[in-house]
C-alpha positions in Angstrom: -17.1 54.5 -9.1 -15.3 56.1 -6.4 -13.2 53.5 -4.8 -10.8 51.2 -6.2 -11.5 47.9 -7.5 -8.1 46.7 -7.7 -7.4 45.5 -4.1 -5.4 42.3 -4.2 -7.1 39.2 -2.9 -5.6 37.3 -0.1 -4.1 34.2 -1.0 -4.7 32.7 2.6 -8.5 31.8 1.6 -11.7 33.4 1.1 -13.1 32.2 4.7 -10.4 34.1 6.9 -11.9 37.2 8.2 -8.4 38.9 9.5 -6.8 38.9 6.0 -10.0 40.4 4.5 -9.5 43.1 7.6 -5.6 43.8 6.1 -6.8 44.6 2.9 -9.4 46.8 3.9 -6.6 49.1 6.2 -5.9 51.2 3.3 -9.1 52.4 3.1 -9.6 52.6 7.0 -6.2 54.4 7.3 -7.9 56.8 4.4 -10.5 57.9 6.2 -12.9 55.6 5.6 -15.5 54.3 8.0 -14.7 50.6 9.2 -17.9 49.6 7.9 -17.4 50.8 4.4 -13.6 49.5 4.4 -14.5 46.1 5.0 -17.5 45.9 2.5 -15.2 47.4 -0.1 -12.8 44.3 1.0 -15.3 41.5 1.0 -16.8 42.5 -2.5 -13.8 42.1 -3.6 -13.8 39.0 -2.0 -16.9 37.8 -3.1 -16.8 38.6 -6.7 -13.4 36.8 -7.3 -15.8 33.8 -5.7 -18.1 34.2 -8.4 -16.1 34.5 -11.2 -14.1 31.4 -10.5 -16.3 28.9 -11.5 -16.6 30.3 -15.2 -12.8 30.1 -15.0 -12.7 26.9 -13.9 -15.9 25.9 -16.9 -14.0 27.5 -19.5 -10.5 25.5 -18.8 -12.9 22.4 -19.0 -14.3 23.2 -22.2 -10.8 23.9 -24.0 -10.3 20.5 -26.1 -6.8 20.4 -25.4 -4.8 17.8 -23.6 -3.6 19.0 -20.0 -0.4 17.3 -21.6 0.1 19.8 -24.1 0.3 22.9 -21.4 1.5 26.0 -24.2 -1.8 25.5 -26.3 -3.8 25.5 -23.4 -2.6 29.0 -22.1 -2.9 30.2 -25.4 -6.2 29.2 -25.6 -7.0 30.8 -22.0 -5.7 34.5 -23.5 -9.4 35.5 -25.2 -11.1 34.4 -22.0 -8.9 35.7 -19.6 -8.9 39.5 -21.1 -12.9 38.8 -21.4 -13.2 37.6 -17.7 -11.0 40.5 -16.8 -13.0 43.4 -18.5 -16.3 41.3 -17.4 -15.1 41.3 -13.6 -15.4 45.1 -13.7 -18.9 45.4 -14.2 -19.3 42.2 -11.6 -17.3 44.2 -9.2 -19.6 47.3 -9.7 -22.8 45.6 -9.5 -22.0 44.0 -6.4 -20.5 47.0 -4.7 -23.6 48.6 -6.0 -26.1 46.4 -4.6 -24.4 46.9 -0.8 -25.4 50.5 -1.4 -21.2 51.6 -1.7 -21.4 52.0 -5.6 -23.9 53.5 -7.8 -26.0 51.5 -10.3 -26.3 54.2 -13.0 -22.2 53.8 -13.3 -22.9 50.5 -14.7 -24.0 51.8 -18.4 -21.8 51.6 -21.5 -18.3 51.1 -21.2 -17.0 54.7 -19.4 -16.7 52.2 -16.3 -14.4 49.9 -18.3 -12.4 53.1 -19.2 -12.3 54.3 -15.6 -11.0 51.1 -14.3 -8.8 50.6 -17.5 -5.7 50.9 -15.0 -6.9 47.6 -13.0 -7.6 45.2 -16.0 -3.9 44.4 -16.2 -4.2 43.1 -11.8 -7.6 41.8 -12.9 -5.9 39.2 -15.8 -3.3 38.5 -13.2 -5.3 37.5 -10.7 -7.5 35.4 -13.7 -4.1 33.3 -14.5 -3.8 33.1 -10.5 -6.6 31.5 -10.1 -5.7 29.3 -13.2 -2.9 28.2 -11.7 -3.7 27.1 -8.8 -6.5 25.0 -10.6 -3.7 23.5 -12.6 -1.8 22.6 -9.8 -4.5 21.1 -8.3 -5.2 19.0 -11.5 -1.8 17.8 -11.8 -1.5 16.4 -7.6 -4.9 15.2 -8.4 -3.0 12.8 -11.6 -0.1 12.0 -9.8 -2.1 10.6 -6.9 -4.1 8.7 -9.5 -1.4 7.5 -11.0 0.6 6.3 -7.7 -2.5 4.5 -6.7 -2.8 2.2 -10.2 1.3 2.1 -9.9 0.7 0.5 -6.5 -1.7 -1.6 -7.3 -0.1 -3.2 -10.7 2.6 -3.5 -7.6 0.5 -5.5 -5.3 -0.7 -7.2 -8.3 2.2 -8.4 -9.6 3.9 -9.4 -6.0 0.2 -11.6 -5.6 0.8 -13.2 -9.2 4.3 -13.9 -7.9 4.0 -15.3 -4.7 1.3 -17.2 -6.3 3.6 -18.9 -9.2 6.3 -19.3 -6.4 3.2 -21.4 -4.2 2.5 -23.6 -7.8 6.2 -24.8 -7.4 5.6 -25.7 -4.2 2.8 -28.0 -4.1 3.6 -29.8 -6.4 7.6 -30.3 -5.0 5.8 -31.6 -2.0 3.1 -33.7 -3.8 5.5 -35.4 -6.0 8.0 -36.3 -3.0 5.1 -37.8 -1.1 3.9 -39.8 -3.8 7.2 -41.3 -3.8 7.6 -42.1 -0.4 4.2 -43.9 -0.5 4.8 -45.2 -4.0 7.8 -47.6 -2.4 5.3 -49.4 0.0 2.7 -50.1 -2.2 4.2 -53.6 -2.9 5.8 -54.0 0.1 3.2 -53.1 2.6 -0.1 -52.1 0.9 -2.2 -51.6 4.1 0.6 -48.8 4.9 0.7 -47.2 1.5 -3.4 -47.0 2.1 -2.9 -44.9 5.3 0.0 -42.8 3.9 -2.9 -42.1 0.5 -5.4 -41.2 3.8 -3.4 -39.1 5.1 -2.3 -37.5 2.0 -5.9 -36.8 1.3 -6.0 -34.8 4.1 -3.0 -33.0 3.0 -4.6 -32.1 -0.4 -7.3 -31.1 1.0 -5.7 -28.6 3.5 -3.4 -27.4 0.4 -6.8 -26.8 -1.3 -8.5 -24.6 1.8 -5.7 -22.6 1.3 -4.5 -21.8 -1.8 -5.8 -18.1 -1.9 -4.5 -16.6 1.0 -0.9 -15.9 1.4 -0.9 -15.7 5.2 -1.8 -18.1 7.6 -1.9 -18.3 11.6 0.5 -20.4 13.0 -1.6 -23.0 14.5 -3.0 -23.6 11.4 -0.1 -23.9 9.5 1.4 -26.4 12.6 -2.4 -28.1 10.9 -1.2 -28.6 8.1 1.8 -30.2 8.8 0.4 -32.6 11.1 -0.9 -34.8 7.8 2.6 -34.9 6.2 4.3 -35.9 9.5 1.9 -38.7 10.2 2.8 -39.6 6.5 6.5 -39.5 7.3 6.1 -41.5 11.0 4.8 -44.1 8.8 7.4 -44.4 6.9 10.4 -44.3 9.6 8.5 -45.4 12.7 10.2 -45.0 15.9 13.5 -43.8 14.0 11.8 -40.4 13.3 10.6 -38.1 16.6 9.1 -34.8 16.1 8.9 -32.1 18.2 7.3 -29.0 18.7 8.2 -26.0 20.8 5.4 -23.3 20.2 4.9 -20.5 23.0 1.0 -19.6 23.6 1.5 -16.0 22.8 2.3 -16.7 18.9 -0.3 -19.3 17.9 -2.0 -17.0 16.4 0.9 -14.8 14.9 0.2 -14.9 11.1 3.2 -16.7 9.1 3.2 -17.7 5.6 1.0 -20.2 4.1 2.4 -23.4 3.6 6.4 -22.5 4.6 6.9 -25.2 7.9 6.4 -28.0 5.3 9.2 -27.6 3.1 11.6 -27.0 6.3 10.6 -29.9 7.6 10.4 -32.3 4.7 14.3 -31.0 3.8 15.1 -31.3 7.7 13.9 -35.0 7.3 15.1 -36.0 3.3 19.0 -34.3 3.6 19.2 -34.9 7.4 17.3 -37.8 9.2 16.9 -40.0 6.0 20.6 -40.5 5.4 21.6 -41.8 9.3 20.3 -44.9 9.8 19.1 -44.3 13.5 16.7 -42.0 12.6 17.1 -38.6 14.3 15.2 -36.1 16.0 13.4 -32.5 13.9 12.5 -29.8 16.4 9.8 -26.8 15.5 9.9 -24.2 17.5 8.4 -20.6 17.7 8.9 -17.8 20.1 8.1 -14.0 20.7 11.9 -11.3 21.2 9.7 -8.1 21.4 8.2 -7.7 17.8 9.5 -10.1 15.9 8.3 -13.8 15.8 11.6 -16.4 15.2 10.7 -19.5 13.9 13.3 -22.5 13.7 13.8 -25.9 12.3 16.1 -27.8 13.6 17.9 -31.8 13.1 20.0 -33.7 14.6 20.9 -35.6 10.9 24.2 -36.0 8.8 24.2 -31.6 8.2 25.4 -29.7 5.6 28.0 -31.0 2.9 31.4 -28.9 2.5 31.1 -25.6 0.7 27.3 -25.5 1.2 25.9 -22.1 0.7 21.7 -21.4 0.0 22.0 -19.4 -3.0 24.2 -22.3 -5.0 23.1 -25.4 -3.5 19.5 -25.0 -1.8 16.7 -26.8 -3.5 13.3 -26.3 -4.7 11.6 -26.1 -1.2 14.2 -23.7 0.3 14.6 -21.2 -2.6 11.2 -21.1 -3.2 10.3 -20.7 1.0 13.0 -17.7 0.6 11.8 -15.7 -2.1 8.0 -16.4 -0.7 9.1 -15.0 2.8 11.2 -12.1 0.8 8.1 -11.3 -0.8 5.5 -11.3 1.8 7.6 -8.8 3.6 9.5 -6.7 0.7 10.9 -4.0 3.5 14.0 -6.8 4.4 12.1 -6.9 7.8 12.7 -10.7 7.3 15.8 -12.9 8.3 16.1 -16.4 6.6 19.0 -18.3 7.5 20.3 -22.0 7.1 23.4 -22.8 9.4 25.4 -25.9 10.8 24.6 -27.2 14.2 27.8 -27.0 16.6 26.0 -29.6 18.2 25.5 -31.9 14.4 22.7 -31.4 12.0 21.1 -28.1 10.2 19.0 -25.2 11.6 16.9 -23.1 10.0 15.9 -20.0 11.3 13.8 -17.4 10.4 13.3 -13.8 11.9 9.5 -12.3 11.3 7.8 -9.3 12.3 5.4 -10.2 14.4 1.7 -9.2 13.4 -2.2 -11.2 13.2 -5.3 -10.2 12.0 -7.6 -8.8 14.1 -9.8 -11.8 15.0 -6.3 -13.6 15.6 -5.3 -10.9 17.7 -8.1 -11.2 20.4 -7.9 -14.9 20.1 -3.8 -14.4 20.9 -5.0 -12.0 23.6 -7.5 -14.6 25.2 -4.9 -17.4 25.3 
């Protein structure tokens, strides 16, 4: 053949016409018509095209682990020097069939000798091509593999949250069925409505228990049951009362986290003062964040009280829930003292809803 089969192939893809065009200047600045340059290009081109799926077929059929990368190049040598000498006669035929190569040059192996000074471009180009099929492999594992590790991730932050939500209900259950267990004697009628109202708590819990998040108005739901169960209880010595702004009703919060705070405002605080007191619940919107507090007017904190020694099941476990739900530390969760007397809890979330929630927020 008269021209040169060894023009290097663009690395910038086979569908860009201008680096095809730079690759045929050699030949233009030869002498040679445009036309014929640029066909003597996109041969090239073209014949590299074809040739890379039997590279790609014969890496498949190698039975050795991509894990064990030295004897799979080794097996890739005989191939490679067969795809090499092969690509020759590819070249030819194809150059041949555009009418800028000769047919009759195709027969025996004096074409293979001709062109023996391009096999060596012609096996790099082979490993190239390899290469870059490697590489593609390998991003193609690791993204596998950081989609199952973040999964097992979610996974095991949904099993937590979950075994942190079995402490909790029954915390809550068991300190119900106390309070109602001490009027059953006394006052059975009362007991009756604190069991009612307890069904309805259950029942609520139940409705639940598979999601983690929960608008706020229907976690304020939920706590209406306990509360009625707890007015019972302390009659006029306990008031309630909640502060909620329109624009985060719909805000999603944890599931089942305004309970706890409330029940601890109530047992450690009100309980213990014999005029009752007064828990406030109140939520508001500071640009993207949704701050939620629970505060009492009861006997406060004891001396030397910190959260991480001395909070209890319904605190630590409201914590680490919160922590988990939002793992970024995009959360605050503090318990202080009152200047005023009594405990405040606050807690600092980002604000965000579903979308249903989010029209419904819009709409109020």
């Amino acid at each position: 053949m008269d021209e040169d089969p060894s023009r290097p192939s663009c690395p910038c893809g086979s569908g860009m016409d201008d680096c095809r065009l730079v690759f045929a200047l050699p030949d233009l600045s030869a002498g040679t018509g445009r036309r014929h340059a640029l066909l003597l290009s996109l041969t090239l081109w073209w014949s590299w095209g074809m040739v890379t799926p039997l590279i790609l077929w014969a890496d498949r059929q190698i039975p050795v682990s991509s894990k064990q990368l030295g004897r799979r190049v080794l097996a890739h040598f005989i191939p490679s020097l067969l795809v090499a000498s092969g690509y020759v006669y590819l070249l030819g035929a194809v150059r041949a069939a555009f009418g800028i190569g000769e047919w009759n040059g195709l027969a025996g192996i004096r074409l293979l000798a001709d062109a023996r000074s391009v096999l060596l471009w012609n096996w790099l180009v082979y490993w190239l091509i390899l290469g870059a099929w490697q590489a593609y492999r390998y991003y193609v594992h690791y993204m596998a593999a950081e989609l199952r590790l973040e999964r097992l991730e979610k996974n095991f932050s949904e099993a937590r949250l979950n075994a942190l939500r079995m402490q909790l209900d029954p915390h809550f259950l068991f300190n119900a069925l106390n309070t109602i267990s001490s009027h059953v004697e006394r006052d059975p009628k009362l007991a009756r409505r604190m069991i009612e109202h307890l069904g309805g708590l259950l029942r609520l819990s139940l409705e639940s228990k598979d999601r983690q998040e929960v608008p706020l108005a229907e976690e304020m739901a939920f706590l209406e049951p306990y509360l009625a169960i707890q007015k019972i209880r302390f009659g006029d010595k306990l008031r309630i009362e909640t502060q909620i702004a329109p624009e985060v009703k719909y805000a999603s919060v944890p599931c089942l986290f305004v309970q706890p705070l409330v029940e601890n405002a109530i047992r450690h605080g009100i309980s213990r003062r014999a005029s009752g007191g007064t828990v406030i619940v109140s939520a508001n919107r500071h640009g993207n964040r949704l701050d939620i507090r629970v505060l009492d007017d009861g006997v406060g904190l004891p001396a030397g009280w910190t959260l991480e020694n001395s909070g209890g099941v319904g605190l630590s476990v409201t914590q680490q829930r919160v922590a988990g739900l939002y793992p970024d530390g995009e959360t605050c969760f503090a318990v202080k003292r009152r200047a005023s007397g009594g405990t405040e809890v606050q807690i600092s979330l980002p604000l965000r809803w579903t979308r249903k929630d989010a029209h419904a927020a819009l709409g109020a």
